[in-house]
C-alpha positions as CSV (number, residue, x, y, z in Angstrom):
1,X,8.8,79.9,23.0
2,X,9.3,78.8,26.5
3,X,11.6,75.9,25.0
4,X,13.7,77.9,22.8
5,X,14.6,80.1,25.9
6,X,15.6,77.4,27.8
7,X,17.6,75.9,25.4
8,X,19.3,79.2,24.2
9,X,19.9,79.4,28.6
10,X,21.5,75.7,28.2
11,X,23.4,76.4,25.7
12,X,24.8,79.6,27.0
13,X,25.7,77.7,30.5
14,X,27.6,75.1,27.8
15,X,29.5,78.3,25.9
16,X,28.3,76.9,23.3
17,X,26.4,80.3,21.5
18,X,26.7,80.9,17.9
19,X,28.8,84.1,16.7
20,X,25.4,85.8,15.4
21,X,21.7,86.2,16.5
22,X,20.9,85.0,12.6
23,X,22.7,81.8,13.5
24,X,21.5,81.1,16.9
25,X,17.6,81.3,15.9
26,X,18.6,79.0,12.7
27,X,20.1,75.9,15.1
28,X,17.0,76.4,17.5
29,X,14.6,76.3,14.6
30,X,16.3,73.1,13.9
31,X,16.5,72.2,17.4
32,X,13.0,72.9,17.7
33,X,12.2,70.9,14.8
34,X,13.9,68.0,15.3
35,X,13.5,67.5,19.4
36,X,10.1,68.4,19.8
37,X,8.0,67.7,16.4
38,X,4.6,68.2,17.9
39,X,4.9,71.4,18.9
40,X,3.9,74.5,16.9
41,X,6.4,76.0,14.5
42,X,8.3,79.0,15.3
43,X,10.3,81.0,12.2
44,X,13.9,82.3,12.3
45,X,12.5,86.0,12.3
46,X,10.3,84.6,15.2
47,X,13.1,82.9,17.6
48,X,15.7,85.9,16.3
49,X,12.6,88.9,17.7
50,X,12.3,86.4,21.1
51,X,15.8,85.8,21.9
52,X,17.5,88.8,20.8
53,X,17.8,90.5,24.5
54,X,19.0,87.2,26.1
55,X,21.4,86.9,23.4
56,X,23.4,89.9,23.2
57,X,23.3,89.6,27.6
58,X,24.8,85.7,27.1
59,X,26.9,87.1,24.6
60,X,28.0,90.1,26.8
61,X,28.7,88.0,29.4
62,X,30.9,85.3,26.9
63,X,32.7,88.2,26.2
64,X,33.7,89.0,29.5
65,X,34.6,85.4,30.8
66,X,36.9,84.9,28.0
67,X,39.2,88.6,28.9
C-alpha cells in the first residue's frame, strides 16, 4: 500500500486528483496494475479504506489553493 500512497502524494503535488475517492482508488488500481505487475493486488474498496484520509486532506488543501 506503500506505492499507492506515494503515488496518490505525487499526484496531489501534480493537482492532478480525481473529483471522488471512488475515482481516485479506480486509476491507482490501474496504476497499480499496470506499473508494477508483480506486486500483490490491492481492490478499489481496499485503496478507497487506505487513502480516504489523505484524500479528503489533498483535497482540502486543492480546495484552498484554487480560492
Amino acid at each position: 500500500m506503500q506505492l499507492v500512497a506515494g503515488e496518490l502524494e505525487r499526484r496531489a503535488s501534480d493537482q492532478l486528483l480525481e473529483k471522488s475517492l471512488a475515482e481516485q482508488a479506480r486509476v491507482l488500481e490501474s496504476w497499480l496494475r499496470e506499473t508494477h505487475p508483480s506486486q500483490p493486488r490491492a481492490t478499489k474498496t481496499t485503496i478507497e479504506n487506505n487513502i480516504r484520509g489523505a484524500f479528503r486532506r489533498f483535497k482540502g488543501l486543492e480546495n484552498k489553493e484554487s480560492r
